[in-house]
C-alpha positions as CSV (number, residue, x, y, z in Angstrom):
1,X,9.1,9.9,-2.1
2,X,5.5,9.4,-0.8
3,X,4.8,12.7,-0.1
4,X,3.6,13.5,-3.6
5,X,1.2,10.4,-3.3
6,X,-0.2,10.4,-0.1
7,X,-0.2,14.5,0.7
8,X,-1.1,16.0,3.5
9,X,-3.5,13.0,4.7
10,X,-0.7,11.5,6.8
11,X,1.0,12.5,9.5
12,X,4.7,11.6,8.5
13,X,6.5,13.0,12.2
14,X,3.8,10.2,13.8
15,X,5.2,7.3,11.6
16,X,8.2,4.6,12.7
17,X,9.8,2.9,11.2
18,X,11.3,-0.2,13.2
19,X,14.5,-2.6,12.1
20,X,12.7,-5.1,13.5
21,X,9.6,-7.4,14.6
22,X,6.0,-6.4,15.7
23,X,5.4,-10.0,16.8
24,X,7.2,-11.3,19.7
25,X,9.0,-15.0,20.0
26,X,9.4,-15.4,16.4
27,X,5.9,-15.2,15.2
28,X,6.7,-12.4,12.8
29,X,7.7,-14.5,9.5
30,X,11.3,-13.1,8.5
31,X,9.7,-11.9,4.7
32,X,6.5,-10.5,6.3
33,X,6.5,-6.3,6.9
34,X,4.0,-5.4,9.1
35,X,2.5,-2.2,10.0
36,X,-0.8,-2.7,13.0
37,X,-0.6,0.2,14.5
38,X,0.7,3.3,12.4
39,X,4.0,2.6,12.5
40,X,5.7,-0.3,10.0
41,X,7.8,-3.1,11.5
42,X,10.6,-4.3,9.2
43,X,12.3,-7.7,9.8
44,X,16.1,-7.2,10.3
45,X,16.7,-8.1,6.4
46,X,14.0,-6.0,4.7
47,X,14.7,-2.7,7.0
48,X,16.6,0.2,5.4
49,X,17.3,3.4,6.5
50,X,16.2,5.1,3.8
51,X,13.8,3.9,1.4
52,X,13.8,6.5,-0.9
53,X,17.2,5.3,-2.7
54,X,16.2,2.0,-2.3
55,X,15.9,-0.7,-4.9
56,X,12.4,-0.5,-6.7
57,X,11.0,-3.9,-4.9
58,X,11.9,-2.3,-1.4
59,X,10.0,0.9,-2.4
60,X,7.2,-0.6,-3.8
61,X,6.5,-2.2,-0.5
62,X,7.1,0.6,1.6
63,X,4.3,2.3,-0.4
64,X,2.2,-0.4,0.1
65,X,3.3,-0.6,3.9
66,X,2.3,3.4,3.8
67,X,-0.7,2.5,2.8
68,X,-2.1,0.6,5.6
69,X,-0.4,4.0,8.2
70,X,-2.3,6.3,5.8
71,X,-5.7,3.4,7.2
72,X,-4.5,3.5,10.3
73,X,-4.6,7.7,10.5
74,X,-7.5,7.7,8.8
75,X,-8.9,5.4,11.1
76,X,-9.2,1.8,10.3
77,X,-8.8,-0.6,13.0
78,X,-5.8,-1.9,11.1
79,X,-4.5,-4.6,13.5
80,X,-8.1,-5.7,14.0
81,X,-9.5,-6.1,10.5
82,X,-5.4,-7.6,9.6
83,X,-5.7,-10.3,11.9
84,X,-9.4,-11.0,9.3
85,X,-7.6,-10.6,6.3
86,X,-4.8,-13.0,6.9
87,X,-5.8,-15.2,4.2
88,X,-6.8,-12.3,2.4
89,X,-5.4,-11.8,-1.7
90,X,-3.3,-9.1,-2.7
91,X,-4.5,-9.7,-5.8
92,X,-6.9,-7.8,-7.7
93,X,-8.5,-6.4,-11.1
94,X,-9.9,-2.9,-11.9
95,X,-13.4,-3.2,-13.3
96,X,-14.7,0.6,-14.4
97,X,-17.6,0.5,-11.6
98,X,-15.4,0.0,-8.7
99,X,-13.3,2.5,-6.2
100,X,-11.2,2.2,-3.8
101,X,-13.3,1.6,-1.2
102,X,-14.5,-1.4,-2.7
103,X,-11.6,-3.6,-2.0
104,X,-9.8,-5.1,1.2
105,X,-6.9,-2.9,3.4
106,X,-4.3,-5.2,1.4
107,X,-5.9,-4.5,-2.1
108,X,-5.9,-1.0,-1.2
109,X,-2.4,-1.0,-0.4
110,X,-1.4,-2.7,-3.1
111,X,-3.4,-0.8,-5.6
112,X,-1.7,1.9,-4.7
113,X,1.7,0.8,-4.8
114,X,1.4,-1.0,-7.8
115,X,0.1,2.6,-9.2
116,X,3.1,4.4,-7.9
117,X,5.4,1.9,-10.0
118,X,3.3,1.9,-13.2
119,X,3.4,6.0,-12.7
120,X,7.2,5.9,-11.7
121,X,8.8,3.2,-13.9
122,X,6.5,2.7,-16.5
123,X,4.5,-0.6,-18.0
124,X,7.4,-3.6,-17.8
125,X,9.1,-2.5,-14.5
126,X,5.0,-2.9,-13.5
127,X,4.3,-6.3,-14.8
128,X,7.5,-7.9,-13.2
129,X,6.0,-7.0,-9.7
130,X,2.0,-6.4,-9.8
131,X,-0.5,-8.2,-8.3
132,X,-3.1,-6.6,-10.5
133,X,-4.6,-9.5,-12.2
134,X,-7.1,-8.0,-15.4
135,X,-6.6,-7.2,-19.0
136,X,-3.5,-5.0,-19.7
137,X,-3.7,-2.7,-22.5
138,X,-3.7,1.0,-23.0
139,X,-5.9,2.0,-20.9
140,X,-4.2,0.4,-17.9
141,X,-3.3,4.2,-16.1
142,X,-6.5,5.5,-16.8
143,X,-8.4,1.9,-15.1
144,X,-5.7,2.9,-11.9
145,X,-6.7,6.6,-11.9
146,X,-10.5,5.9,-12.3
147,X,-10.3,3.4,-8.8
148,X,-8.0,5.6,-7.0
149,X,-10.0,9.1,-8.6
150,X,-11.3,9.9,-4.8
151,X,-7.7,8.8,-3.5
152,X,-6.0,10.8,-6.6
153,X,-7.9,14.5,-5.5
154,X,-7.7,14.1,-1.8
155,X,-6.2,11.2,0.1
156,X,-8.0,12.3,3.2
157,X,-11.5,12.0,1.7
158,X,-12.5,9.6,3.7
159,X,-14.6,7.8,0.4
160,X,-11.2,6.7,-0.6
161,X,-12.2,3.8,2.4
162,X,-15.7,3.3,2.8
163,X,-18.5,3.4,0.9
């Protein structure tokens, strides 16, 4: 399922996935998936065992969870620069001089995801779910594929994170 979008530049055997909370006594809210430390922490409710014939919401965010493991292994301080980015948006918009690299670890992530459901399911299975915030026209894939062009040729070049 992810495979085909994040290649080679993870290391999939190093990656759990946990039914259950990264943060002890509660602290973890019940709707909040986490993933620190390379591996992604599902509440009891949002864990399944396999995502890949999951419903398209679940998917989407265990994309964008993949997202912050394909950080960590690239090596972002994940848990460090989360614990900043708290009251960081998810949302975003894709103006033509920006990449990847220009944006937070959860714009990144969700970027990404959001491009694996306009890619997989098309334009109105996109705008039910999207945090992408911009004009949406024609040229919506090609705004998506311009950002992510580093991520799109090699995940692991390591441009697709810093500039």
């Amino acid at each position: 399922m992810i495979e085909p979008l994040y290649k080679d530049s993870i290391n999939y055997g190093d990656v759990n996935i946990f039914n259950g909370e990264y943060l002890p006594f509660g602290f973890q809210l019940d709707d909040y998936v986490m993933a620190p430390n390379g591996n992604i922490y599902f509440p009891e409710g949002l864990f399944r065992e396999d995502f890949s014939s999951a419903d398209l919401i679940d998917k989407a965010i265990f994309v964008h969870e993949m997202g912050h493991v394909w950080q960590h292994q690239m090596g972002v301080n994940v848990r460090s620069r989360g614990l900043f980015s708290l009251a960081s948006s998810y949302e975003y918009s894709l103006p033509r001089e920006k990449d990847l690299a220009d944006y937070s670890l959860e714009q990144q992530a969700s970027i990404i995801a959001d491009y694996y459901v306009l890619t997989k399911y098309g334009i109105n299975i996109f705008l039910q779910q999207s945090t992408f915030k911009g004009l949406i026209g024609p040229d919506l894939k090609d705004k998506y594929e311009n950002t992510l062009r580093f991520f799109l040729a090699s995940p692991s070049d390591k441009r697709c994170l810093w500039k």
